[in-house]
C-alpha positions as CSV (number, residue, x, y, z in Angstrom):
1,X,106.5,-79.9,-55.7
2,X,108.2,-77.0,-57.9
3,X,109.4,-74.7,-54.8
4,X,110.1,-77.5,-52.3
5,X,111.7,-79.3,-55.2
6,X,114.5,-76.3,-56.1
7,X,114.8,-76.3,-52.2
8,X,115.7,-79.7,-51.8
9,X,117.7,-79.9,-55.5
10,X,120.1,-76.8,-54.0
11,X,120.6,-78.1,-51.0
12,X,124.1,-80.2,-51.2
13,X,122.6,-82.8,-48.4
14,X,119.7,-84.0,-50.1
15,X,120.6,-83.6,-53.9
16,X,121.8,-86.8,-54.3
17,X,119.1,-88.3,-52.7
18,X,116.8,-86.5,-55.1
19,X,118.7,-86.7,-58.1
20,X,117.7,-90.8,-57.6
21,X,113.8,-90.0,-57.2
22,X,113.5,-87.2,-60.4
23,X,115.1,-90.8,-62.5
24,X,113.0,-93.1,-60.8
25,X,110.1,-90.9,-61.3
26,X,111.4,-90.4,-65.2
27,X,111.3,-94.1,-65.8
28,X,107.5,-94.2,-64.3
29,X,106.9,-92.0,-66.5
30,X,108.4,-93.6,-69.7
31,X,106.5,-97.1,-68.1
32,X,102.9,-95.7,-67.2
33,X,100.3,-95.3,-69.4
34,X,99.5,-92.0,-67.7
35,X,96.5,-89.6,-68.9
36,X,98.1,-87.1,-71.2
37,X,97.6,-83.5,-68.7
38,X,99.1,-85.7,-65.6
39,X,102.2,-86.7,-67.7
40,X,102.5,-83.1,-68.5
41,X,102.0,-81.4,-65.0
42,X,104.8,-84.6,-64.0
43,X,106.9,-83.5,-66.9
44,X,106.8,-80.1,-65.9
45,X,107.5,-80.0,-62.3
46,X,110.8,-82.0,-63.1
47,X,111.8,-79.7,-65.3
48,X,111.1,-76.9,-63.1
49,X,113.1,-78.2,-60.4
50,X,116.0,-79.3,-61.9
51,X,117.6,-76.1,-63.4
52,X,118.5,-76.3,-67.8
53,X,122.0,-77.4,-68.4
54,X,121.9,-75.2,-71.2
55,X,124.3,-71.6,-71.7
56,X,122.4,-69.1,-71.1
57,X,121.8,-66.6,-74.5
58,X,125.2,-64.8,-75.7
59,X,124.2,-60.8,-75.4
60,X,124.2,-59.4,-79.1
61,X,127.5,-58.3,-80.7
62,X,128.5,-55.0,-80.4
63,X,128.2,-53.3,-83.8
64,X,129.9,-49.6,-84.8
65,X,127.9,-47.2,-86.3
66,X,129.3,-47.8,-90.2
67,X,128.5,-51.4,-89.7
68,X,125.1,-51.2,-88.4
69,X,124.3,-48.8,-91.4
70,X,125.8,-51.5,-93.6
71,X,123.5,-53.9,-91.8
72,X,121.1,-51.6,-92.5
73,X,121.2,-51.3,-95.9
74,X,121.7,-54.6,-96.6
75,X,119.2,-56.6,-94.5
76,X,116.4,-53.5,-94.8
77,X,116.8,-51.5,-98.5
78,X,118.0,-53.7,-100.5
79,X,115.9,-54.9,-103.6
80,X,115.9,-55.6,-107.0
81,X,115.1,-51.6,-107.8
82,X,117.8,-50.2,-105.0
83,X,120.6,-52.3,-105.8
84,X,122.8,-50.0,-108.0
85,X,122.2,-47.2,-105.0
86,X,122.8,-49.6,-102.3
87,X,126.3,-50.2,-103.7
88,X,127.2,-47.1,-104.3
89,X,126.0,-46.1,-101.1
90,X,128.7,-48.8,-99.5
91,X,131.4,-47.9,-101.9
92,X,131.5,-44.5,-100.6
């Protein structure tokens, strides 16, 4: 059902079509008192063939050298003992 299912879900013909069955089938599932694996392996294949609405993950921020040594410093060295050379470190 996965494969078939993208197949069918891309193609601008039938996705309407199968838009309507992935509800209906929702709402069977919602209704039926289904064994808890075949509610999962249901669960799954919908959401296998209907692609995440969600953004995709943001690449991490460029960072120049002085402030990844900041970051560094503050998120790796820092402690109770290493304070006072932390901040003069960062002063200079």
């Amino acid at each position: 059902m996965d494969s078939i299912g993208r197949f069918i879900y891309n193609n601008p013909d039938t996705r309407s079509r199968y838009l309507s069955i992935l509800e209906t089938l929702n709402a069977y599932l919602r209704k039926a008192n289904l064994p808890t694996n075949k509610s999962i392996q249901l669960e799954n294949s919908i959401t296998l063939t209907k692609p995440s609405k969600k953004k995709a993950i943001k690449p991490e921020k460029k960072r120049t050298e002085m402030e990844q040594y900041i970051r560094f410093l503050i998120l790796e060295r820092l402690t109770i003992v290493t304070f006072k050379d932390i901040t003069a470190a960062m002063k200079e």
